[in-house]
C-alpha positions as CSV (number, residue, x, y, z in Angstrom):
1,X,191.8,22.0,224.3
2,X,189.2,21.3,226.5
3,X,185.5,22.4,225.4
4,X,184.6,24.4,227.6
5,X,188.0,26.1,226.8
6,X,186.5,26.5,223.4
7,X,183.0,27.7,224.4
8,X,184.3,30.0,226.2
9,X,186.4,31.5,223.3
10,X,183.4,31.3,221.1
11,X,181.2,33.1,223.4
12,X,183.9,35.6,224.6
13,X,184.7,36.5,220.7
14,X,180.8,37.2,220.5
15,X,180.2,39.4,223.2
16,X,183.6,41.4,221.8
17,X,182.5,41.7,218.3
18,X,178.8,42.5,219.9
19,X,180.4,45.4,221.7
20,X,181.9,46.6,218.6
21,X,178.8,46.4,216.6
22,X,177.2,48.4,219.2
23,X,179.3,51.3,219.1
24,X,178.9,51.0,215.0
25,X,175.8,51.6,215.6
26,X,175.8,54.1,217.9
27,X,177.7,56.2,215.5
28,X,174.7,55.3,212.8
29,X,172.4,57.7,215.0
30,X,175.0,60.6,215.9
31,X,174.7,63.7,214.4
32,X,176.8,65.9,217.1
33,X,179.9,65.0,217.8
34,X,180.3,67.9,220.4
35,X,177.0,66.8,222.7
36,X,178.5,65.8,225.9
37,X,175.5,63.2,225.9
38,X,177.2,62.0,223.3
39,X,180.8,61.8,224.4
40,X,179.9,60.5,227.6
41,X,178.4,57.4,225.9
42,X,181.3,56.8,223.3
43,X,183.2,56.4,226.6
44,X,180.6,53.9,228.1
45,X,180.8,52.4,224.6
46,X,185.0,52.1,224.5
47,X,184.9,51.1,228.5
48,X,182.8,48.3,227.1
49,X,185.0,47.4,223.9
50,X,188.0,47.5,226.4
51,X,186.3,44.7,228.8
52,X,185.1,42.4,226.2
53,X,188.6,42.7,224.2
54,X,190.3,41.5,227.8
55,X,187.3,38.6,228.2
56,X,188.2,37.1,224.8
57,X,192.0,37.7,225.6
58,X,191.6,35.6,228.9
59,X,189.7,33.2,227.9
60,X,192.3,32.3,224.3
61,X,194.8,32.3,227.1
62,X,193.2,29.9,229.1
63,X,192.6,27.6,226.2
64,X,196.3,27.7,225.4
65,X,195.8,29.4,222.1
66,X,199.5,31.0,220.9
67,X,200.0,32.7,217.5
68,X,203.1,35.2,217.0
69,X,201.2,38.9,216.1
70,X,202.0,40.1,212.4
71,X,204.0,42.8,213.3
72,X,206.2,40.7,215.2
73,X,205.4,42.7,218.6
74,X,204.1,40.1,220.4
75,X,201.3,37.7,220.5
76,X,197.2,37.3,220.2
């Protein structure tokens, strides 16, 4: 694997769990659950989550990474 095959898995898997963190803390402050303020940034929050999940994806892809998944559905 080339490094910068590897950097970019490293930094991909940081901004994901960085995007997860964030919406950890999100829900550290919330104290509505109804407040459409508050929906509308959980969504913002997930959209985020979503991207950074596909980023990490790509890039373990791209360094030819390939491990069957637990539940035998596939792989990643």
């Amino acid at each position: 694997m080339a490094d910068k095959d590897l950097i970019a898995i490293r930094e991909t898997a940081l901004a994901y769990a960085e995007a997860v963190r964030t919406t950890q803390r999100f829900f550290d402050h919330v104290s509505d659950l109804e407040d459409t303020a508050v929906l509308t940034e959980y969504a913002n929050l997930v959209e985020r989550e979503k991207e950074a999940l596909e980023a990490r994806r790509d890039a373990i892809d791209a360094g030819g990474l390939e491990v069957p998944s637990i539940d035998g559905s596939g792989t990643n």
